[in-house]
C-alpha positions in Angstrom: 203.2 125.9 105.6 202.1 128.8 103.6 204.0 132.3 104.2 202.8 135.6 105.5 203.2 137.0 101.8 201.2 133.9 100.5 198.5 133.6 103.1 198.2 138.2 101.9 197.5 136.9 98.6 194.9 134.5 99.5 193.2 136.8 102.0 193.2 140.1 99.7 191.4 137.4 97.3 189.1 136.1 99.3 188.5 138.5 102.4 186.6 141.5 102.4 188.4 145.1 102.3 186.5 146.2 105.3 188.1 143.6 107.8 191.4 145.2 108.8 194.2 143.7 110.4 197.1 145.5 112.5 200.1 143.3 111.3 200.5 141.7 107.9 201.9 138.7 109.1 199.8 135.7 110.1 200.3 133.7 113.2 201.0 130.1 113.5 201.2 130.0 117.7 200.7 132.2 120.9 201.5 131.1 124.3 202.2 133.4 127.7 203.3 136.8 126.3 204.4 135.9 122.7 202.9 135.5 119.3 204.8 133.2 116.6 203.9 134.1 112.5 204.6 131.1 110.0 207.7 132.9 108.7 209.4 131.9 112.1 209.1 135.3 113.5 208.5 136.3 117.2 206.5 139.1 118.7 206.3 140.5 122.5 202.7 140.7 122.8 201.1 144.0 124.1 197.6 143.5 122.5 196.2 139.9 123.9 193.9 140.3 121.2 192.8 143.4 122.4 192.4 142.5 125.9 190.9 138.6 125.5 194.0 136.3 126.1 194.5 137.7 129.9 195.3 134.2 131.3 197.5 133.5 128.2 197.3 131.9 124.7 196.2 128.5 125.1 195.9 128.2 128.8 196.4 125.0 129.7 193.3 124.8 131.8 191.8 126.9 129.2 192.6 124.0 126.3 191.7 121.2 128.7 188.3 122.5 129.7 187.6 122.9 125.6 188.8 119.6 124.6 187.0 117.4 127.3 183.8 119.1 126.6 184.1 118.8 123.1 184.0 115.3 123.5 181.6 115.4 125.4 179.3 117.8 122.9 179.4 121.1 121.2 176.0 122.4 121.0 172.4 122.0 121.9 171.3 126.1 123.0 171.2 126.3 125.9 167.2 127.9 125.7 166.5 124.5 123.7 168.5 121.5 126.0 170.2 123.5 129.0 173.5 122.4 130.4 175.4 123.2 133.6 178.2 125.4 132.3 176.0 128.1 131.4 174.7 127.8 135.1 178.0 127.6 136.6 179.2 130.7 134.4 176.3 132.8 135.5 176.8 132.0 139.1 180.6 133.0 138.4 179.3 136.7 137.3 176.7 137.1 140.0 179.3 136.4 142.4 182.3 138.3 141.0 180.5 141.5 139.9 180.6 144.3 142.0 177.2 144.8 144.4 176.0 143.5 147.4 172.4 142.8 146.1 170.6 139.8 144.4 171.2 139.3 140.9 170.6 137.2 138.3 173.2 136.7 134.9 172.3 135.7 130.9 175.4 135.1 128.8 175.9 136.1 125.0 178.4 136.0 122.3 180.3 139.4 122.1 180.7 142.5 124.0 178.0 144.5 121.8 175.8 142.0 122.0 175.9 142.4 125.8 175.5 145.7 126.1 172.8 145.5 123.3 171.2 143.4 125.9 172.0 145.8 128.9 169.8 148.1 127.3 167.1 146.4 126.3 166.8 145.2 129.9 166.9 148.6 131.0 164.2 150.1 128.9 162.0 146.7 129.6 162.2 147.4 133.2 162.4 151.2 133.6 159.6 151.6 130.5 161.5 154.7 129.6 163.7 154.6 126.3 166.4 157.6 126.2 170.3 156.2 126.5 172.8 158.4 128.0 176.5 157.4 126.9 179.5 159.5 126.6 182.0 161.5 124.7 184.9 158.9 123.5 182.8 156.0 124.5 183.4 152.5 122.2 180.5 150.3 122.7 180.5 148.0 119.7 179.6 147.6 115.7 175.7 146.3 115.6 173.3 149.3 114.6 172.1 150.1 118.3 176.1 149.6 119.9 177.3 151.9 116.4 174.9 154.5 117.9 175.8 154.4 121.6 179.7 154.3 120.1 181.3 157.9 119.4 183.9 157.8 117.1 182.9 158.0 113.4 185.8 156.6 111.7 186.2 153.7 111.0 183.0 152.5 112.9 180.3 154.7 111.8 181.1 156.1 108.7 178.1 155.7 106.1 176.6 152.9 107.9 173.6 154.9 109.3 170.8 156.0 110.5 171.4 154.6 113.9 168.8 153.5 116.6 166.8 156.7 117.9 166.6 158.4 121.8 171.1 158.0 122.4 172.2 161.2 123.9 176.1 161.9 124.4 177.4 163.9 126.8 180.8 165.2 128.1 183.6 162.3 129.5 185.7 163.2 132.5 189.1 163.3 130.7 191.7 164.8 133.0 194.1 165.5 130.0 191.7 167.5 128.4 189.2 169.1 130.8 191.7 172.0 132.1 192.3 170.7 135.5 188.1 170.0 135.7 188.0 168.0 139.0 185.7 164.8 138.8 182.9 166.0 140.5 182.5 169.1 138.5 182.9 167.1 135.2 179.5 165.4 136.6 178.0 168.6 137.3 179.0 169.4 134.1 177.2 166.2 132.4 174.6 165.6 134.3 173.6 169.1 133.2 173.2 168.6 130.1 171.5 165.0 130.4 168.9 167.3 132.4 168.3 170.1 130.5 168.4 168.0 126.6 166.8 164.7 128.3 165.2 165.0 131.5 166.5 162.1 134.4 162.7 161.5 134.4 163.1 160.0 130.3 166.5 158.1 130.8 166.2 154.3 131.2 170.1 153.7 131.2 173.4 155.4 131.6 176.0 153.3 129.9 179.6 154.3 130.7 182.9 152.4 130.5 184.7 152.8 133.9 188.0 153.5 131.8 187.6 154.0 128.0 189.1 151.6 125.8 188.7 152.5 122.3 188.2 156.0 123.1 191.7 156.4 124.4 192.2 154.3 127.8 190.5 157.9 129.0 190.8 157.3 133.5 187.8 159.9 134.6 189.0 162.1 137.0 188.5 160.4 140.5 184.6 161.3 142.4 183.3 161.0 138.7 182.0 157.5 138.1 180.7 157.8 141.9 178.7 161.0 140.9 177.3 159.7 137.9 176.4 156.6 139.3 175.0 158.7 142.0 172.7 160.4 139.7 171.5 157.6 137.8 170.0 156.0 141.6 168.1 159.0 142.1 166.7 159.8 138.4 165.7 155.9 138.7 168.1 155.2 136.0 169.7 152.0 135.0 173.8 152.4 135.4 175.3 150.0 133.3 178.9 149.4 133.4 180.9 148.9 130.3 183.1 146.0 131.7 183.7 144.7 128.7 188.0 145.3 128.2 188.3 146.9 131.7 186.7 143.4 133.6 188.0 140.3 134.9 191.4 140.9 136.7 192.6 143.5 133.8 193.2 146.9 135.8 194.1 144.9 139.1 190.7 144.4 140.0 188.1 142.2 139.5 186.3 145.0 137.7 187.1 148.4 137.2 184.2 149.3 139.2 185.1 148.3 142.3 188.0 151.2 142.3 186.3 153.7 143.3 183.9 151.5 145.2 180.3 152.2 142.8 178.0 148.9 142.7 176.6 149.4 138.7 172.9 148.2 138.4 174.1 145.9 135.2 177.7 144.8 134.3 178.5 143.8 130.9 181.4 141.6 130.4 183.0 139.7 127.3 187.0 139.3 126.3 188.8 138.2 129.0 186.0 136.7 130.3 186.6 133.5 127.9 190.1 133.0 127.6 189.9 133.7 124.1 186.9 131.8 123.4 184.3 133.7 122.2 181.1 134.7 125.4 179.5 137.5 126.9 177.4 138.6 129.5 175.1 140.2 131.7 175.0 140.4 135.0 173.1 142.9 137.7 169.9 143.6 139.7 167.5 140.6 140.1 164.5 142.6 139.6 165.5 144.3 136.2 167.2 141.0 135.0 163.6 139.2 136.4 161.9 142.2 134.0 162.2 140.7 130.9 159.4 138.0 129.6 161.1 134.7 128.8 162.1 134.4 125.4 163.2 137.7 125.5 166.8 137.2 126.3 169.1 134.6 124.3 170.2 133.7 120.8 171.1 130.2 119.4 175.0 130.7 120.4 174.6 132.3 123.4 176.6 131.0 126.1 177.6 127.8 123.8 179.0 125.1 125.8 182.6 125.3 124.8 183.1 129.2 125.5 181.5 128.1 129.3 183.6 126.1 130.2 186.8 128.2 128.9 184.8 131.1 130.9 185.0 128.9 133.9 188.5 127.9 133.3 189.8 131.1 133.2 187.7 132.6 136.1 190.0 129.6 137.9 193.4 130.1 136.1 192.4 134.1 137.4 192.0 132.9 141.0 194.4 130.3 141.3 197.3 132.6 139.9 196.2 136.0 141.8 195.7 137.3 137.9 194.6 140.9 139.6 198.0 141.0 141.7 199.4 140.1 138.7 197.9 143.3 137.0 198.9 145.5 139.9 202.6 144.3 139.4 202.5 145.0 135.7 201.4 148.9 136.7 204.1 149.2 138.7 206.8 147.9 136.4 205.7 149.8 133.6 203.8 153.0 134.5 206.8 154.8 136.4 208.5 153.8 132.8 205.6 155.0 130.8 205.6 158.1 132.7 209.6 158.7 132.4 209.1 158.6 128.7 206.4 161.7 129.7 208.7 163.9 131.2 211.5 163.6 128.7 209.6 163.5 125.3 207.6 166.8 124.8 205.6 165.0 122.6 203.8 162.6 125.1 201.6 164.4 127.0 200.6 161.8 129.3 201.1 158.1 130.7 197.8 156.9 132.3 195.7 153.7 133.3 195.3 150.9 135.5 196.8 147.3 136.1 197.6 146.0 132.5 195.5 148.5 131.1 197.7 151.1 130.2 198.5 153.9 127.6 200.4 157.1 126.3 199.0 160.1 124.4 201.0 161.7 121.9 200.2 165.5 120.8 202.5 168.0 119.1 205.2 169.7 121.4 204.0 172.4 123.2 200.2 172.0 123.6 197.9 169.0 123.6 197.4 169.2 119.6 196.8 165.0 118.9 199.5 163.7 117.0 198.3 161.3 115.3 201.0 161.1 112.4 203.6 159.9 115.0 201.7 157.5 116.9 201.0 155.5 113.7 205.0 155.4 113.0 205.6 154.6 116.1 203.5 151.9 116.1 204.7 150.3 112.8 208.8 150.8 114.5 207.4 148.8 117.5 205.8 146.1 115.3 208.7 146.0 112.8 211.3 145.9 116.1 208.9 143.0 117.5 206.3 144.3 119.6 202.5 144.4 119.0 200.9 147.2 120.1 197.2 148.8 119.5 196.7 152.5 118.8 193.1 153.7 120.1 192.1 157.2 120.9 189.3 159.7 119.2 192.0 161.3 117.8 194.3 158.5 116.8 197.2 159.6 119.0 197.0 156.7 121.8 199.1 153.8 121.9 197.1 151.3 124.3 199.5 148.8 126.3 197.2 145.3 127.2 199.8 142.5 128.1 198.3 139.4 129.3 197.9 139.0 132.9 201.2 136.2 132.5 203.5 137.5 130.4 206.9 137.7 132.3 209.1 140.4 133.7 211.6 139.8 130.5 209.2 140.3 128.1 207.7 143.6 129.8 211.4 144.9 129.8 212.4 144.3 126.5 208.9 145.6 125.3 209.2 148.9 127.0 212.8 149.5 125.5 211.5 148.2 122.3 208.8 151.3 122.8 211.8 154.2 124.2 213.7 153.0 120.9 210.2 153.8 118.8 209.7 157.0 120.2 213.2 158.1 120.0 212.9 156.9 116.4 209.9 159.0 115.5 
């Protein structure tokens, strides 16, 4: 078997420079909470490919489901031959979404795809074309998802001009808003979608429940119900951004259902498919009803191996209480998280939900981002064998996504594997 150093020379040969990696070594097997390179070396995983593998690498009902059906077939498109799993998957997201309303599902291929789709059902329906999103917000890479993103670098930079009528406006981020309860930071952005906008113009407001990308950001609590509060009367489309925060990750279903608001469309992808690659939809009958056939799909879309992983994992989630599971994670590593806060000037905060969890670094003193030290400790926790992401407009968050399984050991030696980092740095 090739080496890490071999398989480097073969990729920087053959793979372009723009497709980035976090660790240069290259992985032979996953299972639970661990990752294995082909140089023999071990890793306690705290990425699961940045939030996907939440029932585990290679779930056994997960590998199962894929190998019966592809004996079975691989393709036909589902708009050209239909097939059940794509109907059993939808059924699984109109029943597991938040809302107590009729709804109807379609299924795609990634996250931006869905929430490419989102808006195009919102505008269809609503006739109206402006987009609201939000500071920090992380949306995806295709032109319209790149526009509806925030952060410049790496994802924008020289790749424009975007898709017209986005408007961003201020995030409740409790860190940074100078004690700005969550209601006031709605005031506050619903201001400015009235006077630069006008609620009468906005088809959809597209907000992550928790930002991912943007820095694990948790709005400040009566925010999301505000916003989404607005949006119902302006006749606006709230779509939620399920798309890292969904499926059992921050101890619920969906991140939605914390603070109890019922989003007109929910987009969902990555854990969703047990690491198989699907997306989707799901919301309102009568805007998902809006759209003419033909005008939702796409020759991959809901493919007939990624369904049935879908609905494997949906069971492996149920069977094994995967949003307990997330609860228990929070409580064995935020009070850790947040012990690291109060002795280490230099992390302002430990914040998140269920297995969705983070610290921000800044310079001692203030809340300057430090991004300089989050990078180093990054590399000490991947050198010291554990994989962690750093996220964060800033660059000064390191994000904490363990799959739903991983065992207690794992999370203990990963958190002292972090204290020894920052101590380090």
């Amino acid at each position: 078997m090739p080496s890490s150093e071999e398989l480097h020379k073969r990729r920087t040969a053959a793979v372009a420079r723009g497709v980035g990696s976090v660790v240069p070594s290259y992985v032979d097997s996953a299972s639970g909470g661990t990752l294995r390179d082909v140089d023999g070396r071990e890793w306690i995983d705290f990425a699961s490919g940045i939030a996907v593998t939440s029932v585990g690498n290679s779930a056994p009902r997960v590998v199962e489901a894929v190998r019966e059906q592809a004996g079975r077939f691989t393709h036909t498109c589902f708009m050209v031959a239909p097939y059940e799993s794509y109907v059993a998957v939808c059924e699984q997201l109109i029943a597991l979404t938040p809302g107590r309303f009729d709804k109807r599902a379609a299924l795609f291929n990634s996250g931006a795809e869905a929430v490419e789709n989102a808006v195009k059902i919102a505008r269809h329906a609503t006739g109206r074309q402006a987009v609201v999103v939000f500071d920090h917000a992380y949306h995806g890479r295709t032109n319209l998802t790149m526009a509806l993103t925030a952060k410049v670098m790496p994802y924008k930079h020289r790749f424009g001009p975007f898709a017209p009528e986005i408007y961003r406006v201020p995030m409740s981020y409790p860190l940074r808003d100078g004690g700005l309860s969550g209601p006031d930071a709605a005031i506050r952005a619903i201001d400015v979608i009235e006077k630069q906008v006008g609620g009468a113009n906005v088809a959809a407001v597209v907000i992550e429940p928790i930002q991912g990308e943007g820095g694990f950001v948790v709005p400040a609590p009566g925010f999301l119900p505000a916003i989404a509060a607005w949006a119902k009367g302006a006749g606006a489309v709230l779509v939620a951004d399920e798309i890292q925060t969904g499926f059992c990750r921050t101890g619920a279903w969906f991140a939605s259902e914390h603070e109890g608001v019922e989003p007109d469309l929910v987009t969902t992808a990555k854990g969703m498919g047990g690491g198989l690659p699907i997306a989707g939809v799901a919301g309102r009958a009568e805007l998902m009803d809006a759209v003419h056939a033909g005008g939702l799909g796409g020759t991959y879309g809901g493919n007939p191996l990624a369904c049935v992983a879908a609905l494997a994992a949906v069971e492996t989630m149920r069977e094994l209480d995967l949003a307990a599971a997330a609860r228990g994670i929070e409580a064995r590593m935020l009070p850790v998280l947040r012990g690291f806060a109060e002795r280490d000037p230099g992390v302002a905060e430990a914040r998140g939900r269920g297995a969705m969890l983070a610290i921000e670094l800044v310079k001692p003193g203030g809340i300057e981002p430090d991004a300089a030290r989050t990078a180093t400790v990054a590399k000490a926790c991947h050198d010291a064998g554990l994989l962690v992401l750093t996220c964060g407009t800033y660059g000064n968050v390191l994000r904490f996504l363990p799959p739903l399984v991983i065992g207690e050991r794992e999370v203990d030696r990963g958190l002292e594997i972090l204290r020894e980092s920052l101590l380090g740095a």
